[in-house]
N, C-alpha and C positions, 0 to 999 in steps of 0.2 A: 504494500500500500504506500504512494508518494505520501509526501508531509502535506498537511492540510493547511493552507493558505491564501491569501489575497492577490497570490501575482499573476493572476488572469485579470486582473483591472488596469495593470498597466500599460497602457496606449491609448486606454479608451479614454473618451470626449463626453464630459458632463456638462449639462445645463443645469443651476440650482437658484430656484427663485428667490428672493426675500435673502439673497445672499450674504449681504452686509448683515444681517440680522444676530443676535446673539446665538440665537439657534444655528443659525446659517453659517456663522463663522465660525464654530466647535467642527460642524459639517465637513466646510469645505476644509480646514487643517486634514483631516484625517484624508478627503478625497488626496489631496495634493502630497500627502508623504507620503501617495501608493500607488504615487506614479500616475493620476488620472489628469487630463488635462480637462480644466475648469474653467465655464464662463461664470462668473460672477455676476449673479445680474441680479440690478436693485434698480429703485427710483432715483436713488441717490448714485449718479453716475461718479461723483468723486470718491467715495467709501468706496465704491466698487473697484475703483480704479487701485486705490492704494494697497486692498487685502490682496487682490489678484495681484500685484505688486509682490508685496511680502512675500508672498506661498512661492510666487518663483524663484527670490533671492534663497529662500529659507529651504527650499525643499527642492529646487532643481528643473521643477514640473512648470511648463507652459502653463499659464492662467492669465486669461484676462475678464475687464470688466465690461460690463453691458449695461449699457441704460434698456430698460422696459417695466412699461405696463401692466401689470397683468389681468389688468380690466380692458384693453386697450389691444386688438387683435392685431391691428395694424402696426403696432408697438414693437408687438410679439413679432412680427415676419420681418423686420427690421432686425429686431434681434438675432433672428436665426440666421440673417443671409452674412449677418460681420461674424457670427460666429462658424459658422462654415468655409468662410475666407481667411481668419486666422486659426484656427482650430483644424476641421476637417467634418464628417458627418457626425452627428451625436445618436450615443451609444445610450446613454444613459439621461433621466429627467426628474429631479427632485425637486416636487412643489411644497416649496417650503416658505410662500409668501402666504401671512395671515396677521392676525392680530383680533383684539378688542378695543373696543371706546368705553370711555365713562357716558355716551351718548345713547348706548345700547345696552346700560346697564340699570337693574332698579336699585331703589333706596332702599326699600325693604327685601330680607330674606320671604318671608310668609305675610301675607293679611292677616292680624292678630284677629280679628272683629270685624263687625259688619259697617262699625264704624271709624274704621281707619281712614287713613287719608288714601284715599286712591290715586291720584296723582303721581305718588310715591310707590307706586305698584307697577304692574305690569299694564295698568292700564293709564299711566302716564307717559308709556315708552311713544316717541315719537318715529312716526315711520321711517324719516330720513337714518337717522341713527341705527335702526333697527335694519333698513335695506342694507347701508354701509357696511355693515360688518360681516352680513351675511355673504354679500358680493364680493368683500376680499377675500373670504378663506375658501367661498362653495366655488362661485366661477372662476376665480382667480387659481382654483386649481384646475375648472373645465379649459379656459382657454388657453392657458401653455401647453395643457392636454393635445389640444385640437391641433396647433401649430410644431410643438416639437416631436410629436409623437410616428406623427404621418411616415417619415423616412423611415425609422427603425421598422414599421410594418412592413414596407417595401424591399428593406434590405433584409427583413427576416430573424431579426435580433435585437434586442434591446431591456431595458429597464426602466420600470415608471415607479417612481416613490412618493407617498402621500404623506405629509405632513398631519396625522389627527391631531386627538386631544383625549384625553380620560373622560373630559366631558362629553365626546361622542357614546359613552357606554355608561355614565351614571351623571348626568345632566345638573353641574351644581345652583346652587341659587342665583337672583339676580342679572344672570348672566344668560338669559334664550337665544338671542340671535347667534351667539357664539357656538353654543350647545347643540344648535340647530343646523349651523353650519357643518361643523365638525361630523353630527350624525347624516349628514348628507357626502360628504367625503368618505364616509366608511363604505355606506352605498352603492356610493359611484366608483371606490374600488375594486367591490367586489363583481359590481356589474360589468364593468371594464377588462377585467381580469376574465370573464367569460367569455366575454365576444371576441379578447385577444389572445387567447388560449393556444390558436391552431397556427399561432403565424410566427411563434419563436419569439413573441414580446411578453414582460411578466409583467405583473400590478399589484404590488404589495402597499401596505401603509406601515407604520409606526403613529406609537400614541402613547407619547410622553404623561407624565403624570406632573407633577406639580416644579416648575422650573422658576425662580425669578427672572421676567423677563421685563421689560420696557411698559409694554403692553399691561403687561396683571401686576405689577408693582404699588399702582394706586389702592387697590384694593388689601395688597399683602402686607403692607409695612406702611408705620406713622409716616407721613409727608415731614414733620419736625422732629421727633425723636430720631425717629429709625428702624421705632422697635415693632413688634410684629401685631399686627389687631388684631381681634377677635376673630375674623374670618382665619388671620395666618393660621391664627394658635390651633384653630377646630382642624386643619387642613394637615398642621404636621401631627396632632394625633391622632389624626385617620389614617396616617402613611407608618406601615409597619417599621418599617428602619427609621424614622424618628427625623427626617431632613430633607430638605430638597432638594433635588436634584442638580447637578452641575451638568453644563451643557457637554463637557466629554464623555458625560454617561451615554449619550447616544450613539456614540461613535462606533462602537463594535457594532450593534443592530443594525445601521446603517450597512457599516461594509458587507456584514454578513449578507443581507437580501440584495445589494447589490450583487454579489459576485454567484460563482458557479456551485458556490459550497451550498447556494438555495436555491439550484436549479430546477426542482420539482415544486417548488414555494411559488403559489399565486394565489391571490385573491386571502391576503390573510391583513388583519392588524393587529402589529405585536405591538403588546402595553411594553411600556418602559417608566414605573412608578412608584419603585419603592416597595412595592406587594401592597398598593391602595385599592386596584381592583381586586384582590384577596379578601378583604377585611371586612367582616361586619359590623366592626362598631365597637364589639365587643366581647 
């Protein structure tokens, strides 16, 4: 039996959305010291520019950045055509552009009574808010989908990675357009992962469990202290191992579904969260 490894990723050509992102950037270190060559693509075409920068000083591996969209199709084909002129065809596509608003979130966990403030409920959430959130994480993973995916079916080979949430599989308070996004992303994995079954392309997700990011920070920790609120505290004693997670926790799950060691793996979302979807409470 050879040694079990990741050196069948090396050549290949990655696109990863939300690249600059904390998440994205744990991401793409790991794509980039294993040899994968990476577009970086964010809104913020100077972040993108600089990590794709580093990873090539640091690691050897061609990477560049890309400005796009990924509500924006037109964006997206932009994107693909500078990355196929400096890169070559893409092998591999990690939609890992998402987030939350304070816009799409409620005040209240529960309606205590009949006479709470509603406003402060779910039935305060204003549509804008609640569309926004939904459309970066559900379409913003359909239409990278659309646009990067195409070639790999054509050439008969490839990889599609779903960025979920824990909250696609136990939906926390406050937070529905999120929740709702994320359970629409498990969906669209596994449906995706059928219809691409027969053509030598896979469609896995990952679904991180409780991460400080940018995005969920408002909610997890004082804005003047530092220290952790009431949501954090309920949140690390529902996570078995007692902490949240760091974004290099993802990194192994990552490669692994990328490469060939998960060559029969499609259509799955693997939690990465501490053993929180384990836990009952109690």
């Amino acid at each position: 039996m050879k040694k079990l490894d990741f050196s069948d990723l090396e050549g290949k050509v990655c696109v990863i959305t939300g690249g600059a992102g904390v998440i994205g950037r744990a991401i793409c270190e790991a794509l980039a010291a294993n040899g994968i060559k990476t577009a970086v693509s964010d809104m913020k075409l100077d972040a993108a520019e600089e990590m794709a920068g580093n990873l090539t000083s640091r690691y050897g591996t061609k990477c560049i950045g890309v400005q796009a969209n990924v509500l924006d199709k037109e964006s997206l084909i932009q994107a693909r055509d500078l990355i196929h002129e400096k890169l070559g065809s893409i092998d591999i596509l990690i939609n890992g552009a998402g987030g939350n608003s304070p816009d799409a979130t409620t005040r209240l966990e529960q309606i205590p009574d009949s006479e709470a403030q509603l406003d402060d409920s779910f039935f305060g959430l204003g549509m804008a808010g609640f569309d926004k959130v939904f459309a970066l994480n559900f379409t913003g993973t359909l239409l990278p989908t659309l646009v990067f995916a195409r070639e790999m079916v054509e050439n008969g080979k490839g990889v599609i990675l779903n960025i979920s949430s824990m909250n696609s599989f136990r939906p926390l308070t406050k937070i529905p357009a999120y929740s709702a996004a994320k359970a629409s992303v498990n969906n669209f994995t596994q449906w995706l992962s059928v219809h691409l079954a027969k053509t030598g392309v896979r469609v896995n997700a990952i679904a991180p469990g409780f991460f400080l990011t940018n995005q969920n920070r408002f909610l997890l920790t004082d804005e003047k202290t530092g220290e952790a609120t009431a949501r954090g505290r309920k949140i690390i004693g529902n996570t078995p191992t007692g902490k949240y997670g760091q974004p290099e926790d993802l990194q192994g799950a990552v490669l692994f579904l990328l490469s060939e060691l998960s060559s029969f793996i499609t259509g799955i979302v693997l939690p990465v969260d501490g053993g929180y979807s384990a836990y009952g409470g109690v």
